[in-house]
C-alpha positions in Angstrom: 8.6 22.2 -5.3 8.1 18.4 -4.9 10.1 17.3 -1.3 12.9 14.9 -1.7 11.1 11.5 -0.9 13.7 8.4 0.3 13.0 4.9 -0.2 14.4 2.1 1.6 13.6 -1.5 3.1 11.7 -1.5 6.2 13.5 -3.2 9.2 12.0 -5.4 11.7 12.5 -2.0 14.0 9.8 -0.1 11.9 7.1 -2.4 13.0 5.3 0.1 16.1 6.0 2.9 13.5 3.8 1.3 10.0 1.4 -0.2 12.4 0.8 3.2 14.1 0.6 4.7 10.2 -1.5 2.5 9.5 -4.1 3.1 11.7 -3.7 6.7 11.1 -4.1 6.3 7.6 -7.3 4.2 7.9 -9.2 6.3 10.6 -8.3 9.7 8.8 -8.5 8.7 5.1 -11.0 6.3 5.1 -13.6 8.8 6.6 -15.6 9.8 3.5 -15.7 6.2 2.1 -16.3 3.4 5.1 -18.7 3.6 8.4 -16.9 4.3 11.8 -17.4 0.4 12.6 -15.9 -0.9 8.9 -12.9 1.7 10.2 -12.4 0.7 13.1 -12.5 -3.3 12.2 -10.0 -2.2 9.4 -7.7 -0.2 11.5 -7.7 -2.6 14.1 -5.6 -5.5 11.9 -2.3 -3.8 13.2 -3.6 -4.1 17.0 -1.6 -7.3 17.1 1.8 -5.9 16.4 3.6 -8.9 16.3 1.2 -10.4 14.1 1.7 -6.9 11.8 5.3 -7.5 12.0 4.7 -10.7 10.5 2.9 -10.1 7.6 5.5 -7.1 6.6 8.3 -9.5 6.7 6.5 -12.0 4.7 6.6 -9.5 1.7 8.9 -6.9 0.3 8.1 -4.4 1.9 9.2 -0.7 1.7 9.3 2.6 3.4 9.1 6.3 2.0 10.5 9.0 4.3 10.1 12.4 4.2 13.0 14.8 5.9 14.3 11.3 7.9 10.6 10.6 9.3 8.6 7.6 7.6 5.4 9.2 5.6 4.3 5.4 4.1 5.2 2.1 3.3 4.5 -0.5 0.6 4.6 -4.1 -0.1 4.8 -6.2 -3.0 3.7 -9.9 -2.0 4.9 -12.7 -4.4 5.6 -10.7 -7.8 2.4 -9.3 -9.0 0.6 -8.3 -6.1 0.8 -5.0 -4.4 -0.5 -6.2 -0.8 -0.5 -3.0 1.3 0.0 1.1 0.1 -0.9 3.2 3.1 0.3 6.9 3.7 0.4 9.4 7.1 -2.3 11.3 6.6 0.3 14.1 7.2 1.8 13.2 3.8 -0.8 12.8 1.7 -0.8 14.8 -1.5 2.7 15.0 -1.3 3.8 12.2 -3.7 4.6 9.6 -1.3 2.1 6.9 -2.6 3.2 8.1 -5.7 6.8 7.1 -5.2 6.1 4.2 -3.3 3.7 2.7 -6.2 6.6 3.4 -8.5 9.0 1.1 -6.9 6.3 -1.2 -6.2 5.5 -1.2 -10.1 9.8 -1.7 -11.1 10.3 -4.2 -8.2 7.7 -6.7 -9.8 9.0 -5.7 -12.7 12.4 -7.3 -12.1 10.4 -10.0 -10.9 8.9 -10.3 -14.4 5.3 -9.7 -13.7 3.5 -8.8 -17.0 0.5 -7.3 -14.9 0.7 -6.0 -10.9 -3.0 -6.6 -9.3 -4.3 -4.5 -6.0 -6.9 -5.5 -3.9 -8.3 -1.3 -3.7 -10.2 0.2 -0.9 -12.9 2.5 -2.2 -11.3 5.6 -0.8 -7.9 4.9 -3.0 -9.6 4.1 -6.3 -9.6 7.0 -8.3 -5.4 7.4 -7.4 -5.1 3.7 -9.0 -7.1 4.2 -11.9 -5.2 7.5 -12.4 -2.2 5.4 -12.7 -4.0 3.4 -15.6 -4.6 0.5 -13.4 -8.5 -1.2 -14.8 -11.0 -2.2 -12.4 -11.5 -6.3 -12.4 -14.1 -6.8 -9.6 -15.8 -5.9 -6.3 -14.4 -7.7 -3.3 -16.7 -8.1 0.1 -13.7 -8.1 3.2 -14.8 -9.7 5.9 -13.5 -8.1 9.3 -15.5 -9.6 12.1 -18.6 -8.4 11.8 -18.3 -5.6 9.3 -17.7 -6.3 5.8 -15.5 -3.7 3.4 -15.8 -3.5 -0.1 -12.6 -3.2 -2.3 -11.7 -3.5 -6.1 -9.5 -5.5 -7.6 -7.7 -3.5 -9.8 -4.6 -4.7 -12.4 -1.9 -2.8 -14.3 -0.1 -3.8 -17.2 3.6 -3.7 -16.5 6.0 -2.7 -19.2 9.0 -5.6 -19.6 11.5 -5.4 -17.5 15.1 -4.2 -19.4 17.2 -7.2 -20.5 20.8 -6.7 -18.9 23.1 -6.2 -20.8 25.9 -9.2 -21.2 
């Protein structure tokens, strides 16, 4: 049986906590896919927690907990771009990027995007393309001096319902 998975906005408050998932996320997920140098570059873009704070503010960002502790977070930047999607490693496999994605994908809905596009690191590809978003392109990220490769991937959103008058 699936556990009950709660969504709501993230608070200035929940800053320590998503950058602290954050880097868990990257350092244990991101094992099979990027070097221990391209990890620890990537991880280390929550080290400036204020900074962190900062970009989560700057986008619609939401949080999925899991029995009242916070399991992930996700943001939707403008209204077609899904900016961040990171999971405890924890809660993985436990349909929290899966609910998270899901509100992503009806939030910039209401915002009328016709397509959501995700800049994808390697090691979540295969659960976006499950979710019948098409690979676009390679990316090279630059973090210092280690460079990352994502995808760009895009997902056709179904219209958003018209409300009724």
């Amino acid at each position: 049986m699936a556990e009950k998975i709660a969504l709501r906005p993230a608070l200035p408050t929940d800053a320590p906590a998503l950058a602290a998932l954050f880097r868990a996320s990257v350092e244990e997920l991101a094992q099979e896919d990027y070097g221990d140098a391209q990890i620890e570059a990537w991880a280390a873009l929550a080290d400036d927690e204020s900074a962190f704070a900062k970009k989560l503010a700057g986008e619609l960002t939401i949080v999925a907990l899991v029995g009242g502790e916070i399991a992930g977070f996700a943001s939707l930047k403008g209204a077609d771009h899904l900016d961040m999607l990171y999971v405890h490693p924890v809660f993985t496999r436990r349909g929290v990027a899966t609910g998270l994605c899901d509100a992503i994908e009806r939030l910039a809905g209401a915002r009328h995007a016709a397509t959501l596009t995700a800049d994808v690191s390697d090691c979540a590809q295969s659960f976006f393309a499950s979710r019948k978003y098409a690979a676009q392109k390679r990316n090279m990220i630059f973090l210092g001096d280690e460079v990352l490769g994502t995808t760009t991937m895009t997902k056709k959103l179904a219209p958003a319902p018209e409300k009724m008058q």
